[in-house]
C-alpha positions as CSV (number, residue, x, y, z in Angstrom):
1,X,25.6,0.9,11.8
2,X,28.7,-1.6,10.8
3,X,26.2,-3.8,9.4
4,X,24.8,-1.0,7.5
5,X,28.0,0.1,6.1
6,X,28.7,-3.3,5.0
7,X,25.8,-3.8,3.1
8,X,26.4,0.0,1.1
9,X,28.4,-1.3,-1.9
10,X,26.1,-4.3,-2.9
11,X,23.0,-2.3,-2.5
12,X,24.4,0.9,-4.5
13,X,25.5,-2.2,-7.1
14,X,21.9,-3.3,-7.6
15,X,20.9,0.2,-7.5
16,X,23.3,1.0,-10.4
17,X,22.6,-2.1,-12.1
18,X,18.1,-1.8,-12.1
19,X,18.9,2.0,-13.6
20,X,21.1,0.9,-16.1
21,X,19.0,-2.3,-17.5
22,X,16.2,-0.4,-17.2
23,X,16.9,2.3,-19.0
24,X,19.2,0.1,-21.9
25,X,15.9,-2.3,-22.6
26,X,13.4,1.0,-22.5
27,X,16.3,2.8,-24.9
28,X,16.1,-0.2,-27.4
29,X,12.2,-1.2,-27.2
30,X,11.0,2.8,-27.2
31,X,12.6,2.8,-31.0
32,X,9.9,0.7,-32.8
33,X,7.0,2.1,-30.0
34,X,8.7,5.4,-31.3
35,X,8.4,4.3,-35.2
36,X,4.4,3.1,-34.5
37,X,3.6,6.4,-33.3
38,X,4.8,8.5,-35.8
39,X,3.6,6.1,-38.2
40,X,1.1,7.1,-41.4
41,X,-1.1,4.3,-40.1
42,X,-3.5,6.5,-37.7
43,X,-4.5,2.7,-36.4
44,X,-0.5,1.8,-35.4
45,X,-0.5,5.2,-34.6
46,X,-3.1,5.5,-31.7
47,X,-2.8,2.3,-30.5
48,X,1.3,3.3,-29.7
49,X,-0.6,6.5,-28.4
50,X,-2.4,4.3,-26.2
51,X,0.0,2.0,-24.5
52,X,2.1,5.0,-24.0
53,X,-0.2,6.7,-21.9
54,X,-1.3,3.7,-20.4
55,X,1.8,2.8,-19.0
56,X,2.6,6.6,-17.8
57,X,-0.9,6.9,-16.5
58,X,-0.2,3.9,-13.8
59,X,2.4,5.1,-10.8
60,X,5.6,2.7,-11.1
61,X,5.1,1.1,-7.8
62,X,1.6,-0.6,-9.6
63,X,3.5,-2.0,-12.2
64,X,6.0,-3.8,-9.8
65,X,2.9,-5.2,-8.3
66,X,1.7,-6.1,-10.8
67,X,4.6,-7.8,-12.1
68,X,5.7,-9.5,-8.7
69,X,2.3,-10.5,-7.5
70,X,0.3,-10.6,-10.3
71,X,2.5,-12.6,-12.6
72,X,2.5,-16.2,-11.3
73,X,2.3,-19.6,-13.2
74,X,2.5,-22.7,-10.7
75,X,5.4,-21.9,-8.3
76,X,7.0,-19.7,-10.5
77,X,7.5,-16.2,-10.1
78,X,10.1,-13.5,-11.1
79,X,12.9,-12.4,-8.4
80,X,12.9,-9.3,-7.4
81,X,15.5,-8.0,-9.7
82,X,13.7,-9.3,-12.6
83,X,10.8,-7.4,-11.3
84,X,12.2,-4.2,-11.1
85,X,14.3,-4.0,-14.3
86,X,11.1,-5.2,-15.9
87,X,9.3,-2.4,-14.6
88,X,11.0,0.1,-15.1
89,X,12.2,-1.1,-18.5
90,X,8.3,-0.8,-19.7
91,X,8.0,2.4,-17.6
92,X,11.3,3.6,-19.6
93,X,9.7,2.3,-23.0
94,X,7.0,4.5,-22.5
95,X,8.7,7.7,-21.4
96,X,11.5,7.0,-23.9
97,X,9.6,6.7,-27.0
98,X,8.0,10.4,-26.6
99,X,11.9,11.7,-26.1
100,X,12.6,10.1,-29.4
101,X,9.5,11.4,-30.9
102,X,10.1,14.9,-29.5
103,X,13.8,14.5,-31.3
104,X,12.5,13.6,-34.5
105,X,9.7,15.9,-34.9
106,X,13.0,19.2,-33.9
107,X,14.8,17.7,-37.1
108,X,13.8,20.4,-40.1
109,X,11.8,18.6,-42.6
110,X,13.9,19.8,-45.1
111,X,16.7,17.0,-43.9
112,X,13.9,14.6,-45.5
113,X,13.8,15.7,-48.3
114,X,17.6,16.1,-49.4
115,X,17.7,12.9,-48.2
116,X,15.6,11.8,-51.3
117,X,17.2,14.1,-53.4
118,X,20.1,12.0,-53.0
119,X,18.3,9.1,-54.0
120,X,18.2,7.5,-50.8
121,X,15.8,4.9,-49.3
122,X,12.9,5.8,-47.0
123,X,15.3,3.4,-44.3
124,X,18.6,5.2,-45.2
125,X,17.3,8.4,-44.9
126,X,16.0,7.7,-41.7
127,X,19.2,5.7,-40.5
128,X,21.6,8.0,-42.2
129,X,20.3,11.2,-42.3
130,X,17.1,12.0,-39.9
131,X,18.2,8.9,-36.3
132,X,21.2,10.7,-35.8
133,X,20.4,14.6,-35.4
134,X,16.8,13.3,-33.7
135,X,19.2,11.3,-30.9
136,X,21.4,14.7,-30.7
137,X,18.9,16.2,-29.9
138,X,17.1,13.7,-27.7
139,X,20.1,13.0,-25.8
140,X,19.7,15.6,-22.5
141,X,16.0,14.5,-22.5
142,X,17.6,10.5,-22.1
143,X,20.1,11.7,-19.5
144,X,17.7,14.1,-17.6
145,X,15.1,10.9,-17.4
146,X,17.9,9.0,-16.1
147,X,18.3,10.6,-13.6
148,X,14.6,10.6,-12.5
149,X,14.8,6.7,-13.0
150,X,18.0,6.4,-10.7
151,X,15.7,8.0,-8.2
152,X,12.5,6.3,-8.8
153,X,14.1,2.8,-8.5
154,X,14.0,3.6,-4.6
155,X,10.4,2.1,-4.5
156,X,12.0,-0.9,-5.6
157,X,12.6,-2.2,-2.0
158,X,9.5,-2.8,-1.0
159,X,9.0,-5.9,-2.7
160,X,12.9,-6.6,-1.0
161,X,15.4,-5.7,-3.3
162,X,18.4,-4.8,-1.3
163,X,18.9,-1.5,-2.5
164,X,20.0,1.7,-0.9
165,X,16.4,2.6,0.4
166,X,16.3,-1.2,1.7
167,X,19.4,-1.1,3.9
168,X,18.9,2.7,4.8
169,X,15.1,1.5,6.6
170,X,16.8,-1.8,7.6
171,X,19.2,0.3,9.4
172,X,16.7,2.5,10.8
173,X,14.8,0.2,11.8
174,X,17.4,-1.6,14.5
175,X,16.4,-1.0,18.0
176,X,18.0,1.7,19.7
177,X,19.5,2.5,16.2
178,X,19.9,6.8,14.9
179,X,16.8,6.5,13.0
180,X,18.3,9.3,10.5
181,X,21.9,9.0,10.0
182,X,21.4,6.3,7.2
183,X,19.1,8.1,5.4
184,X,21.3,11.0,5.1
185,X,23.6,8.6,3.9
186,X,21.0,7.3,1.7
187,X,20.5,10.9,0.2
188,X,24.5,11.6,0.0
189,X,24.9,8.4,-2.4
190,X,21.8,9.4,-4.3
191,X,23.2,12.8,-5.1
192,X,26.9,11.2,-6.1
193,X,25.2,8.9,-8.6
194,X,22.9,11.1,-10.0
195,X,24.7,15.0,-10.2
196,X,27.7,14.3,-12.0
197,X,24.6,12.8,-14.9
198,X,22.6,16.0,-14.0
199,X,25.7,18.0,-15.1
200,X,26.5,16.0,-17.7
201,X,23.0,16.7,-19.3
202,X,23.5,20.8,-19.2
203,X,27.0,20.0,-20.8
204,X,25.1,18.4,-23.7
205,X,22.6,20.8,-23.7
206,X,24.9,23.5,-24.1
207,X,27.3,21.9,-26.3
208,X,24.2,21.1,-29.0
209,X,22.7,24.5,-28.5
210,X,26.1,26.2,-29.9
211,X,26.0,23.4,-32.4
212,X,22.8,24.4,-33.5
213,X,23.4,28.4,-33.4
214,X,27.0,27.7,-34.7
């Protein structure tokens, strides 16, 4: 159990740290999978349709598979860290973009067009004018599926990341060790990392909702 406890902070660190690239390199590459789906070109379109439900269709622990075992050239092959955030950050990609689309598609077409009647570009109107009410109201929808990817990253250890699953069943695993203790542990960190972000997202939720009716 002292060896258990030792290992806690590192493997809540590379808990933290898979959740947050994941979800910072699915946040930036769901924006142009986002743009390619709502796109006038039915052929962009689809084929962003595609990949999306490709990569949703496939559980997560495939894709680190895939990724860790299937991805080889010579001796090389990517650490287990690289595999994860890489993973997740195409499983995040794919989730994200239909957020982003589900934001865009709330914002009143009318913004549109008094966006042109100001004489603005296509690209300003978008930047300006339609990307930043679509985010408002994207934004509990990104911290809701954070929270699902704080959770998810768990099936991260069994390729041996030494996250909070991986020391918990390490733990467990010790002869004559309480089988259970460390994964009530386990749980207890879970739910410090991921409530105060649960909370946050109703505090958003509520906040834009009287923004909205205000």
């Amino acid at each position: 159990m002292t060896q258990f406890i030792a290992a806690l902070p590192s493997a809540v660190l590379n808990t933290i740290l898979i959740t947050i690239l994941s979800l910072l390199a699915g946040s930036l590459l769901a924006v142009p999978l986002m743009l390619a789906r709502i796109s006038s070109s039915r052929a962009l379109s689809r084929c962003a349709a595609v990949f999306i439900d490709v990569v949703r269709g496939v559980p997560p622990l495939v894709w680190i598979f895939i990724i860790y075992y299937g991805i080889k050239v010579g001796q090389f092959r990517f650490g287990t860290i690289e595999t994860a955030v890489m993973g997740f950050g195409l499983i995040s990609t794919a989730y994200l973009a239909e957020v982003y689309r589900g934001g865009y598609l709330a914002v009143h077409k009318g913004q549109f067009e008094a966006a042109m009647a100001l004489a603005l570009s296509r690209r300003s109107a978008f930047g300006a004018v339609l990307a930043p009410q679509a985010f408002r109201v994207a934004l509990p929808g990104i911290v809701t599926y954070a929270i699902g990817l704080l959770k998810d990253t768990s099936i991260v250890s069994v390729i041996g990341v030494v996250d909070i699953v991986f020391v918990a069943s390490s733990a467990a695993r010790q002869p004559g060790a309480d089988s259970m203790t460390p994964f009530f542990i386990a749980a207890a960190l879970y739910l410090v990392l991921s409530v105060p972000l649960a909370l946050a997202s109703r505090g958003l939720e509520r906040l834009f909702r009287k923004k909205v009716l205000a």
